[in-house]
C-alpha positions in Angstrom: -38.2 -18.8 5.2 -40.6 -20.3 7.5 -42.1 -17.1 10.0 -43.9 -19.8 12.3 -40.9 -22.2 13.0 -38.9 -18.7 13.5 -40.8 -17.2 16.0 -40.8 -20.6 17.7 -37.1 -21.0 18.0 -37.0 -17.5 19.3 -39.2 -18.0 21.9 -37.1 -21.1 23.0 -34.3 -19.6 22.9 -35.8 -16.8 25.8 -37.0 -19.1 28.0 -34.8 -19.8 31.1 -35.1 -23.0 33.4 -32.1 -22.2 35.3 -32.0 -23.1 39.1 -30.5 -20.3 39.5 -32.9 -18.0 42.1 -33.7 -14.3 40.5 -36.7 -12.2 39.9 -39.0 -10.8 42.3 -41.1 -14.2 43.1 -37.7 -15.4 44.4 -36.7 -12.4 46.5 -36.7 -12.8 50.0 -39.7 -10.8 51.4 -42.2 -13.3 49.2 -40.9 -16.6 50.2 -44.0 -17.2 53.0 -46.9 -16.4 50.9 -48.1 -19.7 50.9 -50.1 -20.9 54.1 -47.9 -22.5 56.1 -49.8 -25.9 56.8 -49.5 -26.5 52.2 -45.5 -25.4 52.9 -44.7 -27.5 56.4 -47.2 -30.6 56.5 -46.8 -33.4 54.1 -49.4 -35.8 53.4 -49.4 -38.7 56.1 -51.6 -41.9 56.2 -52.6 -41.0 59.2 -54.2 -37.3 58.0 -56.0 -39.3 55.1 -57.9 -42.0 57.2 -58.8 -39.7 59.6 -60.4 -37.6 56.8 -62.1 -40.9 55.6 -63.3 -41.6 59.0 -64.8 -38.4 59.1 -66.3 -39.0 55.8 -68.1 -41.9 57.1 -69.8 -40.6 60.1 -73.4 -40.9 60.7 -73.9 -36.6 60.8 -72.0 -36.4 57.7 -73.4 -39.6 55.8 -77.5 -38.4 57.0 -76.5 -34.9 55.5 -75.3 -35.9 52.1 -78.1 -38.5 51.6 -80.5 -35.6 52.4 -79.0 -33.4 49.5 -78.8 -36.4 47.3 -82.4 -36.8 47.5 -83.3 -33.1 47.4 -81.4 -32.6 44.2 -83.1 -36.1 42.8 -81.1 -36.8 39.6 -81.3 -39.2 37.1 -79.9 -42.8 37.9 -76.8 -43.8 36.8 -75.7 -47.2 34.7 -76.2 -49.1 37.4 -80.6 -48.1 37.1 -80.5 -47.3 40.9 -82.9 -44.1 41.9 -82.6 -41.7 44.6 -85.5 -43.0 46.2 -83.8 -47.1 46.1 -80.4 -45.6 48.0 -81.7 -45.7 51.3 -82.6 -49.4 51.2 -79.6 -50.3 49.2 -77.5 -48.4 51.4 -79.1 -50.2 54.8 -77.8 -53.7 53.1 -74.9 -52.8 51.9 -73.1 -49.7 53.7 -70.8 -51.9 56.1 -68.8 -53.1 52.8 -69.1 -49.8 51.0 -67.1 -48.1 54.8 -64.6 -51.1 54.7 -63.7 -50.3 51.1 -63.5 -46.8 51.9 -61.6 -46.6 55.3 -59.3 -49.4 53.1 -59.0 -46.8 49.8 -60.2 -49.7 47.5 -63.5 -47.8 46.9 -64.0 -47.7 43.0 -66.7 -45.8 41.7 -68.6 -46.4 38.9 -68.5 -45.3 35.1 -70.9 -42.9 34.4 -73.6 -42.7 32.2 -73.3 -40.6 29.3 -75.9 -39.1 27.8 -76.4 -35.7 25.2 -78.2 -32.9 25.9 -79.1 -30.0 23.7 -77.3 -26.6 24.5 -79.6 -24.1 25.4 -79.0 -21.8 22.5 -79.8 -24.7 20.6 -76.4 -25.0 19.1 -75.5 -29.0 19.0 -75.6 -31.6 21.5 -73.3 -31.2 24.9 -72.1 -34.3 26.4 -73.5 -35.4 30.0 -71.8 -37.8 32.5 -74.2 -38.8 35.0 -72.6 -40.9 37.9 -74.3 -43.2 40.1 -76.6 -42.8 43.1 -74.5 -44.6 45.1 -71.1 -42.2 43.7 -73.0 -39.1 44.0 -73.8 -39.7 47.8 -70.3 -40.8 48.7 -68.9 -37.5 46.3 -71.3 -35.4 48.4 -70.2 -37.1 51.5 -66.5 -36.4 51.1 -67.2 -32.7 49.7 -68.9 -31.5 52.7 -65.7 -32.8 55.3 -63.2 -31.0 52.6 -65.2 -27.3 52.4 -65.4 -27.5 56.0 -61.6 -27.5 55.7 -61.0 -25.8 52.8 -63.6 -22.5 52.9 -62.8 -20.9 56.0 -59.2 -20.3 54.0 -60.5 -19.3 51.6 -59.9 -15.3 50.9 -63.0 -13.4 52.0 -62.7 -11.6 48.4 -62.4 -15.3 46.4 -66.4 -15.5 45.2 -66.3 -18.3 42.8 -67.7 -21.6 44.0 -68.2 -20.9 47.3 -70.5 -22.4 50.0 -72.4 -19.2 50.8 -73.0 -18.5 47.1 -70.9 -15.2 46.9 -70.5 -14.2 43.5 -69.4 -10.7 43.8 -69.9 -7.0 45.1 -70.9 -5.7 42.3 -74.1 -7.7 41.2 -77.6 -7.4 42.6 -77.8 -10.7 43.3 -77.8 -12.6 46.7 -74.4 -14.1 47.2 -73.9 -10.1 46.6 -75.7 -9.3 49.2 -74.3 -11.8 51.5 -70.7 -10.4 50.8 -71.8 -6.9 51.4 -73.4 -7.8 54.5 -70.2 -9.6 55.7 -68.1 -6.5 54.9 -70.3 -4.1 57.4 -69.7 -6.7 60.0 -66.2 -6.6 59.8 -66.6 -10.5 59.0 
């Protein structure tokens, strides 16, 4: 008698992929809780370029160079600093749009490096991308969480723009919440 290939087969035998609808997901009342732009818009060429476009304006591209070089950062295995983008950038950015307005954009392999865990336990693996791929990630992250985060569920706190992590901390994405609460906003 083997216990573990038992209880396997009886949990195979519960599940059900029938097509069948049942259960209360599938009742009636529950069929619009999803937003109705992620049930009712597909994906069009169109939307995506437009979102490139937007990716590559001069607001958006001055921005995400700023943060780039605030946060510094190692360089990646191409040996380019933070402090070398701006130059390379000035030579080269008229390809780099083309290939991105054309989706042909590849990015780099990172570098990988290990790091020791804090606690001292081992070595953690480290990926550190280019420059050049950390700009252009920051770049396209800052047109998506415009999007994205004003859908976002007032009570969602995890990786949020305005660092709210939660009512019931002291700290001060805590304070931001609470703040946003008495405001009725």
């Amino acid at each position: 008698m083997d216990l573990k290939r038992d209880k396997r087969q009886n949990i195979q035998k519960k599940l059900d992929f029938s097509s069948e609808r049942k259960g209360e997901a599938r009742q009636a009342g529950r069929e619009e809780t999803e937003s109705r732009p992620t049930m009712h818009e597909p994906e069009s060429p169109a939307s995506t370029i437009r979102l490139m476009e937007e990716v590559c304006e001069r607001e958006n591209l001055l921005e995400a160079l700023r943060r780039v070089k605030a946060n510094k950062g190692s360089a990646g295995i191409d040996g380019m600093t933070v402090g070398q983008l701006s130059g390379y950038l000035k030579e080269h950015w008229l390809t780099i749009r083309e290939q991105l307005l054309n989706g042909i954009y590849e990015p780099q392999p990172v570098r990988r490096v290990e790091i020791e865990k804090p606690d001292g336990g081992g070595m953690r693996k480290l990926g550190i991308p280019t420059t050049l791929d950390r700009f252009l990630q920051q770049a396209v992250m800052q047109v998506l969480q415009r999007r994205w985060d004003p859908t976002f569920s007032d009570h969602s706190y995890g990786f949020r723009s305005t660092g709210a992590v939660g009512a019931s901390s002291g700290s001060p994405g805590a304070e931001v919440y609470r703040r946003r609460l008495r405001l009725g906003g």
